[in-house]
C-alpha positions in Angstrom: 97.1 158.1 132.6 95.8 160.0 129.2 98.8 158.7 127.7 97.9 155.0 128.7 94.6 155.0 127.5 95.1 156.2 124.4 98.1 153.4 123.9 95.2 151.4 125.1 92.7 152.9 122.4 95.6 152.5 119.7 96.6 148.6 119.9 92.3 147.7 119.8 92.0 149.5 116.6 95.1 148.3 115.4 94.0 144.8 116.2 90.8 145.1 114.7 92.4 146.7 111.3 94.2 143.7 110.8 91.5 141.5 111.3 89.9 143.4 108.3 92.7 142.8 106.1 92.6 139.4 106.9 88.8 139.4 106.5 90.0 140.5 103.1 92.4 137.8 102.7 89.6 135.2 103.2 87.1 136.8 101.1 89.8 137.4 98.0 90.9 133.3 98.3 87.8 131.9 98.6 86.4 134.2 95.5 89.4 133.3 93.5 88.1 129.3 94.5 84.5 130.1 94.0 86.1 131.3 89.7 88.6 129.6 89.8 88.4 128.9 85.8 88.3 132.6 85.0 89.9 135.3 87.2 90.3 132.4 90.2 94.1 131.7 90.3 95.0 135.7 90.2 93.1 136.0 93.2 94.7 133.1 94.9 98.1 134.6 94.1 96.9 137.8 95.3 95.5 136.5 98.4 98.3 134.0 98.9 101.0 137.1 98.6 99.0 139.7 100.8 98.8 136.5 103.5 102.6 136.2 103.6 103.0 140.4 104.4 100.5 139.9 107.1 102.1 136.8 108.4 105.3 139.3 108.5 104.1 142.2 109.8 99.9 141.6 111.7 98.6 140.5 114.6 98.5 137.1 115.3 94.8 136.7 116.6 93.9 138.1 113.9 94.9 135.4 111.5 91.2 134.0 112.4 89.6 136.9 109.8 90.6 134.8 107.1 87.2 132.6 108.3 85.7 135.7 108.4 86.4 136.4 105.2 85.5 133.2 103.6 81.7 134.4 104.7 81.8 137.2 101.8 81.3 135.2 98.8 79.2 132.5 100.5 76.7 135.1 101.7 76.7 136.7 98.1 76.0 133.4 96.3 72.8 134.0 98.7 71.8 137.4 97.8 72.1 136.3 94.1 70.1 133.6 94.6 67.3 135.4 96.9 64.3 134.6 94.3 65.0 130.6 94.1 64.7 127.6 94.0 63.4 127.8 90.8 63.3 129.2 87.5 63.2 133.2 88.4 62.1 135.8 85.8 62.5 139.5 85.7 61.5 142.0 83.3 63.8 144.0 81.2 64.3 147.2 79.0 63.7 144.3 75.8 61.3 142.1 76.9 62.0 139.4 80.1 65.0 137.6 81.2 64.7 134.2 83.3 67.4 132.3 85.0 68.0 129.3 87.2 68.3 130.2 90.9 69.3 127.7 93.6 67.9 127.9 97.3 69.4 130.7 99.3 69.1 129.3 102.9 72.4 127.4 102.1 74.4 129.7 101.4 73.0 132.0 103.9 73.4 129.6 106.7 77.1 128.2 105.6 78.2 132.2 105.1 76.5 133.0 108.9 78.2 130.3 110.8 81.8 131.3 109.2 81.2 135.0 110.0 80.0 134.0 113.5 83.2 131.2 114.0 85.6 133.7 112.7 84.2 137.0 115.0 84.1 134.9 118.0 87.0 133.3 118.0 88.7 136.3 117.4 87.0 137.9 120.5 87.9 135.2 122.3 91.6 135.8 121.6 91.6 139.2 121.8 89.9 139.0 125.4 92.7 136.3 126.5 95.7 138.6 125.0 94.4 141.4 127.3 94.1 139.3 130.2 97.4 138.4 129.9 99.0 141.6 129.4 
């Protein structure tokens, strides 16, 4: 029975590791889209190749943390924009520095409902693979 449980205990935690990596996968693809005229197309490639191992090798319900992942950037494009809409300025060691920020709520909202698909599709997988097993 111990034995059973901890098999039990095991295969969640292994599930839920490779829906991080494929929360990572997302999140490294959609940066590399988000700069994709500086640093954009070694991400993709990095992204791309890391996709194909756990394609290989992962969990197959787990492919949905890719969604997940696409959340990251989205809901840091929010946090960088926190002081919009408007022209934001903010004192520094020389003197002040303003910038251009958009509206938040956007991104905030878009990066939300991916992280939301993505976790709850996921579940729902996850609770249909044990009910079949």
């Amino acid at each position: 029975m111990q034995r059973k449980v901890s098999a039990v205990l095991d295969d969640r935690a292994s599930e839920w590791g490779w829906f991080l990596a494929w929360l990572a996968v997302g999140g490294c693809v959609a940066l590399g889209l988000a700069a994709l005229l500086s640093v954009g197309l070694v991400l993709i490639v990095l992204g791309a190749l890391a996709a194909v191992f756990l394609l290989r090798k992962g969990h197959r319900n787990a492919v949905v943390g890719g969604i997940t992942g696409l959340s990251l950037p989205l809901s840091y494009l929010a946090y960088l924009n926190r002081g919009g809409p408007g022209n934001v300025c903010r004192a520094t060691a020389g003197g002040e520095t303003c910038t251009d920020e958009y509206a938040p709520v956007p991104f905030l909202i878009a990066g939300a409902l991916l992280f939301a698909a993505g976790l709850l599709v996921f579940l729902i997988l996850d609770r249909r693979h044990k009910a079949t097993s």
